[in-house]
N, C-alpha and C positions, 0 to 999 in steps of 0.2 A: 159490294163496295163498303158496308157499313162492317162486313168482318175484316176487310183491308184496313181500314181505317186506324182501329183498335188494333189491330198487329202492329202497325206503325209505330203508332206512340208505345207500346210495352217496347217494341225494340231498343225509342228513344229513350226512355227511363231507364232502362239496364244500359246502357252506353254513357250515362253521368249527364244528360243535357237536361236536368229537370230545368223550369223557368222561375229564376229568384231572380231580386232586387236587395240592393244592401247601399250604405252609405258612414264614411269615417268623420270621428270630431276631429280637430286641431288638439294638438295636444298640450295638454296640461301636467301639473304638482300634483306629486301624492307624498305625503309625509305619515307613515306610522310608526314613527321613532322618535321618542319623548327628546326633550334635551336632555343636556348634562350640566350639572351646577354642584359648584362644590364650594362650602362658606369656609374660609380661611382665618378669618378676624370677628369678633371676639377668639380668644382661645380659653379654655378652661384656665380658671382660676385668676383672670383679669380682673382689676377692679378700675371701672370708669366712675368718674363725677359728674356728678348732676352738674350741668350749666359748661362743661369743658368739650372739645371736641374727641372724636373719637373715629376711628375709621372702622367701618362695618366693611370687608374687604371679601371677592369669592371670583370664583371663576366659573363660566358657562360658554358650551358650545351649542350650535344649531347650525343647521342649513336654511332653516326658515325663520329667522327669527325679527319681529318687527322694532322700528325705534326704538319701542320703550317697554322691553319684555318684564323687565323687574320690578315685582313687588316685597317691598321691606316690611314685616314685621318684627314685634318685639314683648316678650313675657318677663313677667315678675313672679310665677310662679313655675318654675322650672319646666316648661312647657303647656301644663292642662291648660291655661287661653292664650290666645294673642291678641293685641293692639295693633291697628296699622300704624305703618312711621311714613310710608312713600306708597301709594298704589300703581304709580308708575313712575318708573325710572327707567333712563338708556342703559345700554349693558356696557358699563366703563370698568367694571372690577372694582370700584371705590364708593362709597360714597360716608361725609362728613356727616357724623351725625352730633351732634349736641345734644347731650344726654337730657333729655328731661323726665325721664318714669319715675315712678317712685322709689325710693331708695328699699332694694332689694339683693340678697344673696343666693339668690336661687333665679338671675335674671338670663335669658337664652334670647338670641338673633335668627331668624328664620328667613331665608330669599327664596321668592318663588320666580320661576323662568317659565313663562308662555310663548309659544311660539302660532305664527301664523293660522293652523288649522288647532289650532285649541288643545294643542299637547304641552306638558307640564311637566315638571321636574323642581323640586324645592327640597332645600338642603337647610337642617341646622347646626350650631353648634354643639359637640357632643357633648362636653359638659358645662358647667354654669359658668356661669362670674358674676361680678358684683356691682350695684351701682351705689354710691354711695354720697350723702351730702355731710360735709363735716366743715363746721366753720370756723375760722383761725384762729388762735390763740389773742387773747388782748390782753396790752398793755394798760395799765390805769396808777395815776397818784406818781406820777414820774416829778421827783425832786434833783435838784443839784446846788450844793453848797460848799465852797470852800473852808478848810478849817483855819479856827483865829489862831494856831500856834505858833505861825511859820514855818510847818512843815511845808507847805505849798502842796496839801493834800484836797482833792474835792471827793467827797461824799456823794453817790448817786444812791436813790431810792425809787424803788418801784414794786406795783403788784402785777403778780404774772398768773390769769388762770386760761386754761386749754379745758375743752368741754368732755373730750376722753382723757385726762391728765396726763399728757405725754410732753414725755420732758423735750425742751427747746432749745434752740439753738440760739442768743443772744448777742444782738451786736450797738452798739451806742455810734453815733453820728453826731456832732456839733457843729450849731449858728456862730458867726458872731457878729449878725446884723438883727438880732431878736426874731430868729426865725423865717427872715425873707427866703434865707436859701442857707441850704444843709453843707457844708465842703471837707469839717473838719475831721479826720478821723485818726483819734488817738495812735501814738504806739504799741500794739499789743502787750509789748516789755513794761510798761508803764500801769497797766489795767490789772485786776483782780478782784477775784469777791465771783459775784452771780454776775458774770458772762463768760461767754462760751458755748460750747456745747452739754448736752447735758442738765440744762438748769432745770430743775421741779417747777411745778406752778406753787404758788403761797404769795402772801404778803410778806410784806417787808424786806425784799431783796435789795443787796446792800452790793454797789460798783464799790471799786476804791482806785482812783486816777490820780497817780500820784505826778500832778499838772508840772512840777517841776523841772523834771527829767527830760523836758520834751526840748525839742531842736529849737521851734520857735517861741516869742514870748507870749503870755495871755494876759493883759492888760485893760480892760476893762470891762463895762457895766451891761452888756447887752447881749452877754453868753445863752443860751437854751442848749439842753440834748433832747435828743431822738432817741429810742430804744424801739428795736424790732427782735421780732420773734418769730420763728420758724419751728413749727412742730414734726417737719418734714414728713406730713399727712396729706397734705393740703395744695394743689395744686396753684399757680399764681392767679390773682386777679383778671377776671374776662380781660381782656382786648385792654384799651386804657380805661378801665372800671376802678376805682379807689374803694376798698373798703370801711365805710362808717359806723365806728363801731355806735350801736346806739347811748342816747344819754337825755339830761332833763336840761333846759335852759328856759327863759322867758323874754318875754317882750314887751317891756315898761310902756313902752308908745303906742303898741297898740293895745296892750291891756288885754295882756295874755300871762299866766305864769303858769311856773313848773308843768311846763307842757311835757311827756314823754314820748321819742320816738326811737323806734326798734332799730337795731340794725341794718342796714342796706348795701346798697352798692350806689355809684354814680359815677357819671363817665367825668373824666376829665376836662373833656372839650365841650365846647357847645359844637351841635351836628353842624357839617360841612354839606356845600351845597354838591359835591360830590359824593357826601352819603347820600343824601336826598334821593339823587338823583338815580343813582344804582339800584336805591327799592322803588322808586315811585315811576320812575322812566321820564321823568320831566325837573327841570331846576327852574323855580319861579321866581329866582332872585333877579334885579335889572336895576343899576342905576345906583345904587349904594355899595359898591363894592363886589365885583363879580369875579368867582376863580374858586378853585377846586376845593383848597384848605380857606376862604373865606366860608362865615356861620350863614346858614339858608334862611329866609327871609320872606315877608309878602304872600303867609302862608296862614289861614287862619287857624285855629284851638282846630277845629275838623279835621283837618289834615295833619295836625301832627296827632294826632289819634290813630288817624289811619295809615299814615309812617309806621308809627309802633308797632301794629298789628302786621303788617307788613316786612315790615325787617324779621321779625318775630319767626315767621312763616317760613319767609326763605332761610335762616338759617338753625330750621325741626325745632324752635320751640311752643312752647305752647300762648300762642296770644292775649294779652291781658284784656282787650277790651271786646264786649260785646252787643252790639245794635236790636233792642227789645228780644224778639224769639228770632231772629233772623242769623245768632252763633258769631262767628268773631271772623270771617273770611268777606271784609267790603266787597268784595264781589256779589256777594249774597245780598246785601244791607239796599232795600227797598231804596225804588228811583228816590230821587228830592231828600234822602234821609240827613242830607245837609245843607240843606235850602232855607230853611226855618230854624231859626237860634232858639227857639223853644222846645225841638227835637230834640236837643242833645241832652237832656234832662231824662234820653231812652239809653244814654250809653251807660252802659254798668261797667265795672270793674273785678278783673278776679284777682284779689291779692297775692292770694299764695301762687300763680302762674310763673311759671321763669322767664319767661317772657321781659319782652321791653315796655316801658309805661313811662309817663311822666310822670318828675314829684308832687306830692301835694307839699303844700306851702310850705305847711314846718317841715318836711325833709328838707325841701329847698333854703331854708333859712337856718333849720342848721346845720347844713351843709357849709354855705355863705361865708357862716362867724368860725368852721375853723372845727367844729363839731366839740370834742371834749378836752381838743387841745387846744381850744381859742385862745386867741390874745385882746376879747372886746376892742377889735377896731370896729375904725367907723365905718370902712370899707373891705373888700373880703381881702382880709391878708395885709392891710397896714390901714396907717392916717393919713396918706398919704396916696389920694386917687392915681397922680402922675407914674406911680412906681406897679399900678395893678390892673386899671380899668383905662378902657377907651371912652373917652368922656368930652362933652361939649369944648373942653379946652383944649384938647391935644388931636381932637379925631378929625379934624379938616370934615366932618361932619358926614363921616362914610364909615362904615365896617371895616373890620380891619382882620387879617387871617386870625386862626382861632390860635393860643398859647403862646404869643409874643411879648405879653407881660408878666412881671410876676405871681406865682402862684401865692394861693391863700396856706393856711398853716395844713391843710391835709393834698397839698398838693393839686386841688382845683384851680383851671386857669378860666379867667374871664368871669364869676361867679361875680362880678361887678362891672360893668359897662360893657362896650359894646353891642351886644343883646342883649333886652329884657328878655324872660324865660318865661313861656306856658309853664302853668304847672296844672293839677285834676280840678281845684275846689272850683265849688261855688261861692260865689259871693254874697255875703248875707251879713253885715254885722249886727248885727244881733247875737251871732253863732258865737259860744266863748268855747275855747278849747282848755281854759285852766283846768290842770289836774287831770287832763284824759292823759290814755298811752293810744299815740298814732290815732288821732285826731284826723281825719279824710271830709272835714269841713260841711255843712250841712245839707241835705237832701234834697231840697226845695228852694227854688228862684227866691229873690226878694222883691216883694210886691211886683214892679212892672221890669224889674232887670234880670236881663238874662245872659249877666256875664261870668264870667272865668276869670279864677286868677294870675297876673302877670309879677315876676320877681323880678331885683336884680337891675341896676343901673343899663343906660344904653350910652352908644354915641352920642346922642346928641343930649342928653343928659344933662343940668346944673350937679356941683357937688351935692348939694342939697338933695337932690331925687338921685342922687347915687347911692344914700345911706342902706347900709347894708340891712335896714332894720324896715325898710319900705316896703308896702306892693301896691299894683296896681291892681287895673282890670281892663277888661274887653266881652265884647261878646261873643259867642264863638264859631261864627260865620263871617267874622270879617277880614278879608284876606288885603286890608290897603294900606298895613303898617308895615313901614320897611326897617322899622326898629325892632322888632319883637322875632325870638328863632326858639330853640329850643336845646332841651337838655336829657339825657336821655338816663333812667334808673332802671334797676330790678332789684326783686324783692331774693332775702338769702334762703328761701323754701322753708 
């Protein structure tokens, strides 16, 4: 039996019946094929500006690829490092970058593309381009005189320097309200001398407007010109950002002279609670005026700090302010870091960032008077509150949209009423800034105040606290003034 047995099964084993068990998975993704990405924008020999946008532009394929496959880098030194710009981005083929790296000729764009199982593909541009920061040409010592012969000739004087000496493109504009507003523009046929295109920089550039010639009459005492320059290097001014050229002025009242400050930028408007609201996700204005282009409000110094940073972010620059070792992303910035007004004596400031920030006092003040073209009014832009500022007598005692009055002499609206404006300093007199350049106000509280300062008439204002020559203050946790908004600056790198 037991040799039958064993014959049995050898039969069944050479006949294929061995005895196995098996079992199938569901099926799944296999991916061994990297993407494909190809960078399009920069192209060799581009030159971007620092602070302008720019499109970093490329194409990529995948079968697996997730939301946010792309990461953006960017070098200054013809590839050996990179910087991140974006660690994650969706795969749109675009994205706005606003240049902030250092100004370099040897600068490359790198996109990398990951896909689901961790396969990769990154492309750069093959050859360089440039970033570059160049700042505009200025006017200075801008004269206009009539000659006593009866020719009915005016004489215009001005200094022109550009910082690479390229010659400029010159054009003259005329007041005849002393400068409220600009309308008048010569006959070409009628002008000569240094305007035009072409003009060197130097002193002593001489118009000749021979005022006679012209269709209508010019009869009296309240004439100004405007000269502008174009070095056609220079890309225009951010968004509505005014460039101020810097200069020295004082403040008799409060006992302050020959203060100097640098160069800048400043936005035209005071922020809208529909900016606000686009970086912060919330509008905390109620009750004084509510609406898209109305100034944001009921916000303390805290927040608009961390607006700045914030706007800053979302649109790749680099953010000016930062919370002790905690780096400049409030996301980060330790719970309650604005619970206590004695905190805020941890935020620091990076000047040179391109970034958004607010002014310190003297930018904001001389901003106010009109910068190097003032007219010493009393109010920014005349003597006359009714024609500039929203103020206790005209405001029905509410906010009112931002740029519905007249601008000051550099083209700022509202740099007088409606909103008083945060600016950085601390308050402290004691603090004298005579004779500094960009004076950033002093380091330390005074004695038991721990306030910030406020510029800048509001609604509800007397003429008297509308004076262009005033500041306040606050402290900077207090968010239950519906008079007080902001202003927004950056520095020219």
């Amino acid at each position: 039996m037991k040799t039958l047995m064993l014959a049995l099964m050898a039969i069944s084993l050479a006949a294929g019946f061995a005895l196995t068990g098996h079992a199938e998975s569901g099926n799944t993704t296999l991916d061994t094929v990297d993407p494909e990405v190809a960078l399009t924008a920069p192209l060799n020999g581009d030159t971007w500006f620092i602070g302008y946008s720019n499109e970093i532009n490329w194409t990529a394929a995948d079968t697996n690829l997730p939301d946010q496959p792309v990461q953006i880098h960017y070098s200054t030194n013809n590839g050996a490092s990179y910087s991140s710009l974006k660690e994650s981005y969706a795969n749109t083929g675009s994205y706005l970058w606003l240049a902030s790296a250092p100004a370099s000729d040897s600068a490359k764009v790198l996109v990398k593309v990951t896909d689901d199982f961790g396969n990769y593909a990154s492309s750069a541009n093959t050859g360089v381009f440039s970033i570059k920061y160049t700042p505009p040409p200025e006017i200075s010592n801008v004269s206009i005189a009539q000659r006593t012969d009866g020719s009915k000739i005016v004489d215009i004087y001005y200094d022109l320097a550009d910082v690479n000496n390229d010659p400029c493109e010159i054009s003259i504009i005329l007041s005849d309200n002393g400068g409220v507003s600009y309308t008048i523009s010569p006959d070409s046929a009628n002008v000569s001398g240094d305007i035009g295109d072409g003009i060197s920089p130097g002193t002593g550039k001489h118009i000749v407007w021979a005022a006679g010639n012209e269709a209508g009459d010019f009869d009296d005492d309240d004439y100004r010109v405007r000269i502008t320059a174009d070095d056609k290097t220079y890309p225009p001014n951010p968004g509505n950002f005014v460039y101020v050229q810097g200069g020295t002025f004082s403040n008799t009242y409060n006992n302050y002279t020959n203060v100097t400050v640098s160069s800048f930028y400043i936005n035209q408007y005071e922020v809208t609670q529909s900016e606000f609201q686009a970086a912060m996700g919330y509008n905390p204005a109620s009750g004084y005026g509510v609406g898209d282009n109305h100034p944001v409000y009921l916000l303390s110094w805290n927040r608009a700090v961390e607006y700045c940073n914030r706007l800053s972010a979302s649109e790749s620059l680099t953010p000016c302010y930062s919370f002790g070792s905690y780096g400049t992303d409030p996301d980060n910035w330790p719970s309650g870091w604005d619970s206590v007004d004695t905190l805020s004596i941890h935020m620091a400031c990076n000047w040179a960032a391109n970034g958004y920030r607010l002014p310190t006092q003297y930018e904001s003040h001389f901003a106010a008077i009109g910068g190097n073209l003032t007219h010493g009014y009393t109010y920014a832009g005349s003597n006359d509150p009714d024609s500039v500022a929203w103020y206790y007598d005209n405001s029905g005692l509410v906010s009112h949209q931002v740029g519905l009055m007249q601008p000051n002499e550099l083209g700022l609206y509202d740099m007088t009423g409606n909103m008083e404006e945060y600016c950085w300093d601390i308050v402290n007199p004691d603090y004298d800034p005579s004779g500094l350049t960009d004076p950033r106000g002093p380091v330390e509280f005074y004695l038991s105040s721990t306030a910030r300062t406020i510029r800048g008439g509001n609604y509800m204002s007397s003429t008297f606290n509308a004076d262009v020559r005033f500041t306040w203050e606050i402290t900077p946790n207090n968010s239950s003034q519906p008079q007080i908004g902001l202003r927004l600056v950056r520095s020219t790198y």
